[in-house]
C-alpha positions in Angstrom: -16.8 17.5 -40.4 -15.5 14.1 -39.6 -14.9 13.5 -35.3 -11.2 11.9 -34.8 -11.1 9.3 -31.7 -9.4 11.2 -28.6 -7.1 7.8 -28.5 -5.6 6.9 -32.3 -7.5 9.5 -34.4 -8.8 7.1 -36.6 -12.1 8.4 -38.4 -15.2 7.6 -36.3 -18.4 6.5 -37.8 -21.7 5.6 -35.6 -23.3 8.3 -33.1 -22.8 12.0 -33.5 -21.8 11.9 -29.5 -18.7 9.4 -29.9 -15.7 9.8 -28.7 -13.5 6.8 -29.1 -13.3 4.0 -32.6 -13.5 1.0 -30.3 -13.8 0.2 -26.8 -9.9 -0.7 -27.0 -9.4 2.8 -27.4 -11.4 3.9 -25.0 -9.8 2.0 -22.7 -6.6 2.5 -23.7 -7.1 6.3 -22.9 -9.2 6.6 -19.9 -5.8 4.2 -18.8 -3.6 6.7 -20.0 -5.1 9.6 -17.7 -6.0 7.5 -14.4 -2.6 6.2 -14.7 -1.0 7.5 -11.6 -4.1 7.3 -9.1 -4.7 3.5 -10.6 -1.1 3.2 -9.9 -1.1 4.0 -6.1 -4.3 2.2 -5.3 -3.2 -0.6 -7.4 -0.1 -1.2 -5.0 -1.7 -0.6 -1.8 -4.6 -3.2 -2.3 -1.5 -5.9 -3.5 -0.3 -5.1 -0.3 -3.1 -5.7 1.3 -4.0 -8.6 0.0 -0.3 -9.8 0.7 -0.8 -9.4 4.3 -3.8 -11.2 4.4 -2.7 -14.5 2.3 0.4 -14.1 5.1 -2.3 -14.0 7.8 -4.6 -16.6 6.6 -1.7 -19.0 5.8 -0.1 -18.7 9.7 -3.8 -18.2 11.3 -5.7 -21.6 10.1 -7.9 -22.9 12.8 -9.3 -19.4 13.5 -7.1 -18.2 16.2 -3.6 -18.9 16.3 -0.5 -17.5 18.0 3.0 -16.1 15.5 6.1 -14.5 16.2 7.1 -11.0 14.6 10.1 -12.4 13.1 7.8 -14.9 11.3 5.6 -12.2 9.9 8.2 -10.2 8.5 10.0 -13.3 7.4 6.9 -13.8 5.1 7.1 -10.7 4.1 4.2 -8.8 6.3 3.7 -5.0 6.3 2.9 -3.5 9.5 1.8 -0.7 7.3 -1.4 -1.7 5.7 -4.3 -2.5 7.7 -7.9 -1.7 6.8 -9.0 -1.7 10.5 -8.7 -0.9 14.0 -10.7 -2.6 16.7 -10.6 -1.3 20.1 -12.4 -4.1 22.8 -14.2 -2.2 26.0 -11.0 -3.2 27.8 -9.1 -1.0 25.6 -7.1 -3.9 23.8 -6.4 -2.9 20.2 -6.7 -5.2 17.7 -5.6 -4.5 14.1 -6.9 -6.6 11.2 -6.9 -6.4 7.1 -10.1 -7.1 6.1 -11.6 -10.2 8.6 -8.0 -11.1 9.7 -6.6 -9.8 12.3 -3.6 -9.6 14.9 -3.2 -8.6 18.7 0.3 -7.4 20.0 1.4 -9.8 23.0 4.6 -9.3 24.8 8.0 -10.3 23.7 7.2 -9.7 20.3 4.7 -12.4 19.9 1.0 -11.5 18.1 -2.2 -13.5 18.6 -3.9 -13.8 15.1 -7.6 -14.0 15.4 -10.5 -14.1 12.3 -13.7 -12.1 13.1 -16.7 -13.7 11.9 -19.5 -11.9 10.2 
């Protein structure tokens, strides 16, 4: 009995424990059925890494001071943030990945980058 790949059913010859014809196939289905999930983490980590090319870009010299209204101009998500840093004197800073931002008043933040 001849094994059919799980992807185009194309005859496969090699190793009695094959699954797929090519690699292409294999790919092309183990894409097929992570679709959704890939989909989902896909978009948030564009997010991500939209918020921090909008963060680097405004925050150049390591700390730097930006309005809301500039954020969101460049198109910044509040949203997605891969951390939370609370100082002992409780000030909450929020950052995606090294770059960060501190809530002032008036709608001003304070963008900072934490060094290794």
């Amino acid at each position: 009995m001849q094994k059919q790949c799980l992807e185009c059913g194309e005859k496969i010859v090699g190793r009695i424990d094959k699954k797929f014809c090519s690699d292409a196939c294999r790919n092309a289905y183990n894409n097929k059925i992570n679709k959704d999930s890939k989909n989902l983490i896909r978009n948030t980590n564009n997010r991500l890494r939209k918020n921090y090319r909008i963060l680097e870009t405004l925050n150049p010299n390591q700390k730097s001071k930006t309005s809301r209204a500039k954020l969101i101009e460049a198109g910044f998500d509040f949203n997605y943030i891969t951390s939370i840093y609370t100082t002992k004197a409780g000030t909450i800073y929020y950052f995606v990945y090294n770059q960060g931002y501190l809530p002032l008043e008036g709608d001003y933040y304070a963008l900072v980058k934490r060094e290794n």
